[in-house]
C-alpha positions in Angstrom: -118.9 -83.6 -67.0 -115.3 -83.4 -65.7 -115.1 -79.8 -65.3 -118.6 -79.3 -64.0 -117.0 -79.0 -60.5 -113.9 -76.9 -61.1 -113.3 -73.1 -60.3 -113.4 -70.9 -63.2 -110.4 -70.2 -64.4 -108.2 -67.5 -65.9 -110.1 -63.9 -66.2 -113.3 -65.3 -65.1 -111.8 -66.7 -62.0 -110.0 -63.2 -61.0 -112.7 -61.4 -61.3 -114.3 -62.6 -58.4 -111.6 -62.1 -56.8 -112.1 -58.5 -54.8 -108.7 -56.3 -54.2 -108.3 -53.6 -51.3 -108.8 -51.1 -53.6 -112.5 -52.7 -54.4 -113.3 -52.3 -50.7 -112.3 -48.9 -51.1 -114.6 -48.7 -54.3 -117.5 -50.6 -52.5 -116.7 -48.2 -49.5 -117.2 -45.7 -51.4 -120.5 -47.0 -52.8 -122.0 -47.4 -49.6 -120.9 -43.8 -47.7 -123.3 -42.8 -51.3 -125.9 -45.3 -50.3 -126.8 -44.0 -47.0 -126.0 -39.9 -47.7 -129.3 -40.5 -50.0 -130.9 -42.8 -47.0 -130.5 -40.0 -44.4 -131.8 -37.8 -47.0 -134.6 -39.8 -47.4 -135.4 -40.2 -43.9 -135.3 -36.5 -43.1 -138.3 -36.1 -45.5 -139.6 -39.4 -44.5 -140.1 -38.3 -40.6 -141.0 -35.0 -41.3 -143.5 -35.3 -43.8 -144.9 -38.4 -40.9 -145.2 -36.1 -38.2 -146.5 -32.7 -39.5 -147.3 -33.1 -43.3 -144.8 -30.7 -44.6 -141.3 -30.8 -45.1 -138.8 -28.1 -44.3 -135.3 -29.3 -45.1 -133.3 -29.6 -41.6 -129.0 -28.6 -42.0 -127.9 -31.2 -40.0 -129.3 -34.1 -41.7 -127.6 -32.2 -45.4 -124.6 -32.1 -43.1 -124.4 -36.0 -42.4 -124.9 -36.5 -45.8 -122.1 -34.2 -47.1 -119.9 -36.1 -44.5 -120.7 -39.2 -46.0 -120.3 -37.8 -49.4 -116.4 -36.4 -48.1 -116.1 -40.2 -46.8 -116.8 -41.7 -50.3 -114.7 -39.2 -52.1 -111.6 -40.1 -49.9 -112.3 -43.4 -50.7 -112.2 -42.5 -54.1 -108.8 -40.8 -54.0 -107.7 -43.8 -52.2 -108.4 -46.4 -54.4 -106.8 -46.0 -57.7 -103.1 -45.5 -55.3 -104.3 -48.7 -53.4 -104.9 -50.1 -56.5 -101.1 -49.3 -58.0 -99.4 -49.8 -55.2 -100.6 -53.3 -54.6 -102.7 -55.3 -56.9 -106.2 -54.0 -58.8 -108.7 -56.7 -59.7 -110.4 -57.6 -63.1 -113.1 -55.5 -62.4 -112.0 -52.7 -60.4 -112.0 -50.0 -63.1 -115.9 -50.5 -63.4 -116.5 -51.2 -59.7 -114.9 -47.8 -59.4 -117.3 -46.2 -61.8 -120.0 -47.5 -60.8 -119.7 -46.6 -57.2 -119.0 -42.7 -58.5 -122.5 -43.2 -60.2 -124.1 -43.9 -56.6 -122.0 -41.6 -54.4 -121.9 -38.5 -57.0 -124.0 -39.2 -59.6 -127.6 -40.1 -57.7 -126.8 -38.6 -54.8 -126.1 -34.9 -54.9 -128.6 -35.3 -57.5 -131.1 -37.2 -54.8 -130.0 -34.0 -52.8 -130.6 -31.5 -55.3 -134.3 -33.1 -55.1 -134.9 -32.9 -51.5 -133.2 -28.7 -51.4 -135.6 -27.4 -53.6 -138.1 -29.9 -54.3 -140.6 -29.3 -51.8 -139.5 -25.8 -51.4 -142.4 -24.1 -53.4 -140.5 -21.8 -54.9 -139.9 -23.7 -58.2 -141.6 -25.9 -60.3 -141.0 -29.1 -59.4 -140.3 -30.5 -63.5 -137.7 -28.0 -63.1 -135.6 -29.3 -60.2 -136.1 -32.7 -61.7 -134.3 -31.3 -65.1 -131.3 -29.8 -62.5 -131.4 -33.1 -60.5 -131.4 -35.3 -63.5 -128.6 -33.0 -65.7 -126.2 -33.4 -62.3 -126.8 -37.2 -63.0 -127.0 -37.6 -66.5 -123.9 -35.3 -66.6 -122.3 -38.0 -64.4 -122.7 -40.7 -66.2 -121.7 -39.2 -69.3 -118.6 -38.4 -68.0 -117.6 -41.7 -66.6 -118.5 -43.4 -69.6 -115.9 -40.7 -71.4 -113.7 -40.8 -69.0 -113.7 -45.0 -69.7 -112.9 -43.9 -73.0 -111.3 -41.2 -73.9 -107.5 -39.9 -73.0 -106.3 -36.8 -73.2 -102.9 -36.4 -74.7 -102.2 -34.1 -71.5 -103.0 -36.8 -69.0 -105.6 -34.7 -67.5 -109.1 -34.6 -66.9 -111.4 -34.0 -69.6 -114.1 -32.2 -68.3 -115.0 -31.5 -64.7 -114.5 -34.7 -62.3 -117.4 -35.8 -61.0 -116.6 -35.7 -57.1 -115.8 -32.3 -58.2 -118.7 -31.7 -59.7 -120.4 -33.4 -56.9 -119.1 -31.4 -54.2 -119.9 -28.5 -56.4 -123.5 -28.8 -56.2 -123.7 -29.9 -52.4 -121.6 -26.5 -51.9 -124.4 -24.6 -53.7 -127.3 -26.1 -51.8 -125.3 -25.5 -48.1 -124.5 -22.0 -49.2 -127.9 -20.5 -51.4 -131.7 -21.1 -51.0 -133.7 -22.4 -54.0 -134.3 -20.4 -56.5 -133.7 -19.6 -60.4 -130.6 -18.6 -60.4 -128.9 -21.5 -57.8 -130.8 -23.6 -60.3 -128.9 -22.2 -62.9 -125.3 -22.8 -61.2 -126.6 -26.1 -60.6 -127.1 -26.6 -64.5 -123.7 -24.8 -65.0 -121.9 -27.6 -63.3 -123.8 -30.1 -64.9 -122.1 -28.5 -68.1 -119.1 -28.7 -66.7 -118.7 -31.9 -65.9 -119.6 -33.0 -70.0 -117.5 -29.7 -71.5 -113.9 -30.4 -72.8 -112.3 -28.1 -70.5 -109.3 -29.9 -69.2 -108.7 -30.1 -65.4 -106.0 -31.1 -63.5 -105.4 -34.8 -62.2 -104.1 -34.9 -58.6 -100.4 -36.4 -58.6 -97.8 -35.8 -56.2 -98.2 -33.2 -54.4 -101.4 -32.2 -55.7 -103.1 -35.2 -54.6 -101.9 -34.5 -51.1 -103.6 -31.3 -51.6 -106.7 -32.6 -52.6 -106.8 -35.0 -49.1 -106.3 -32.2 -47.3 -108.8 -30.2 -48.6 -111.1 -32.9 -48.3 -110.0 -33.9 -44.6 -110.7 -29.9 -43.7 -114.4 -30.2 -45.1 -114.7 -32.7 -43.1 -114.1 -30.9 -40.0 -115.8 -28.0 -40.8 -118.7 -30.0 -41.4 -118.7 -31.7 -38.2 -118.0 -28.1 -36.1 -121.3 -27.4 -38.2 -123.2 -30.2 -37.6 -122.4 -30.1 -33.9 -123.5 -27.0 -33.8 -120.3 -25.6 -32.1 -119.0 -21.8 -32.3 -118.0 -20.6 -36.0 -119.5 -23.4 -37.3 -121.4 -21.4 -39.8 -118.7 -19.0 -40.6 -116.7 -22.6 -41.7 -118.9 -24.4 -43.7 -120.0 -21.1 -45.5 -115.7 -20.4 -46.2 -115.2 -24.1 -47.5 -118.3 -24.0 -49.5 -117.4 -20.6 -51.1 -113.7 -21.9 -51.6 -115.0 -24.8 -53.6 -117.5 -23.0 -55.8 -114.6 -20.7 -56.3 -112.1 -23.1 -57.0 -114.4 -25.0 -59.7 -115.2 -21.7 -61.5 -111.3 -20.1 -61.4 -109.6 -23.2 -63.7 -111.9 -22.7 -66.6 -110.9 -19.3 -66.9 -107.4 -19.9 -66.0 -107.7 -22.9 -69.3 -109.5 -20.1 -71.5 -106.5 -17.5 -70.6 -103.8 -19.7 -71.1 -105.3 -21.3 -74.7 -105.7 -17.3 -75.8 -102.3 -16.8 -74.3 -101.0 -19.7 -76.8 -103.0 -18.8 -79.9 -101.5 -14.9 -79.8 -97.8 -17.0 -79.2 -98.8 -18.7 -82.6 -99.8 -15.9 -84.2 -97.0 -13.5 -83.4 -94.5 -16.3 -84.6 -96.3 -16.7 -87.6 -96.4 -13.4 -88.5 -92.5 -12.8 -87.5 
């Protein structure tokens, strides 16, 4: 009965601890949170008031700012985390706020695009909807796992992937073929195509890019002058962007093997 009263000690006891790159991580969770509650409520209100359900810009917009705010905090908190101190359970705190923020949610999204548009069978966009999060998962449980000798990613990031698909649904109405894309990135994100990991310079980058989508989503959303012109740029950009490195990987892996084979032959 002595030690009834005491604080648990040792790992037990840090774990409860929460770091300031967990905020960032819970942060992160909760900008995924309520991107799939404005989503919700767009349908909720609309489908109130007239019965049908016509998916309104602005509200995707919100949610793809929230979605922008989640992935900074992403970026964030694994150089929070080595610069200071990272908790006992801040590796799974991060994974499981990617789960909410761009697992469920661009699949939540996905959903609510094409869903109610009548144009496709709805056991269809569930399969796309539930690939972009079954995908996901899959790749943070690998990710958990497995290293690459390279230090790279193994498969397509999931914020990646995640912005991939909300890129799609901003830029192309429902339909077999945007289904498809959205299926293609699912793929992606599971494939062993190796991507790179934002260090250095690269990482700046990356917050850049991010911090621009940000602002072309809000001149969007705002409804201001060029506003279209901008989110339709940044959203081709991205789908670009995630479609040029596996062909860049595939050239330079046939590059190598002819390398080997000409000095094998010499």
């Amino acid at each position: 009965m002595e030690g009834v009263d005491e604080e648990p000690r040792g790992p037990v006891g840090k774990a409860f601890r929460l770091s300031a790159a967990d905020s960032l991580s819970l942060g992160n969770a909760l900008s995924g949170f309520l991107a799939v509650c404005v989503l919700a409520w767009s349908a909720i209100s609309d489908l109130q008031a007239s019965g049908k359900f016509a998916p309104d810009p602005r509200f995707f917009g919100t949610a793809v700012v929230l979605l922008l705010i989640g992935a900074t905090c992403d970026l964030f908190d694994g150089l929070v985390a080595r610069k200071f101190r990272a908790s006992a359970m801040g590796a799974e705190l991060d994974n499981l706020a990617d789960v909410i923020s761009f697992g469920f949610a661009p699949a939540f999204m996905v959903v609510i695009w094409a869903g109610f548009s009548g144009k496709l069978p709805l056991w269809l966009v569930l399969c796309a909807a539930g690939s972009v999060l079954l995908a996901g998962v899959v790749r943070l449980a690998r990710f958990a796992c497995v290293k690459t000798k390279s230090g790279d990613f193994m498969g397509l990031p999931i914020p990646m992937g995640a912005m991939t698909v909300v890129s799609i649904v901003l830029l192309f109405q429902p339909n077999y073929v945007t289904l498809a894309a959205i299926f293609g990135v699912a793929w992606l994100m599971v494939s062993r195509i190796e991507y790179p990991k934002p260090k250095g310079n690269l990482a700046a980058v990356v917050l850049a890019w991010m911090l621009i989508n940000v602002a072309c989503l809000m001149i969007w959303a705002a409804g201001l002058a060029g506003g279209d012109q901008l989110i339709k740029v940044g959203a081709t950009m991205q789908i670009a962007i995630v479609s040029a490195i596996p062909l860049r990987v595939l050239m330079f892996k046939q590059q190598q093997r002819r390398e080997r084979r000409s000095e094998n032959a010499g």
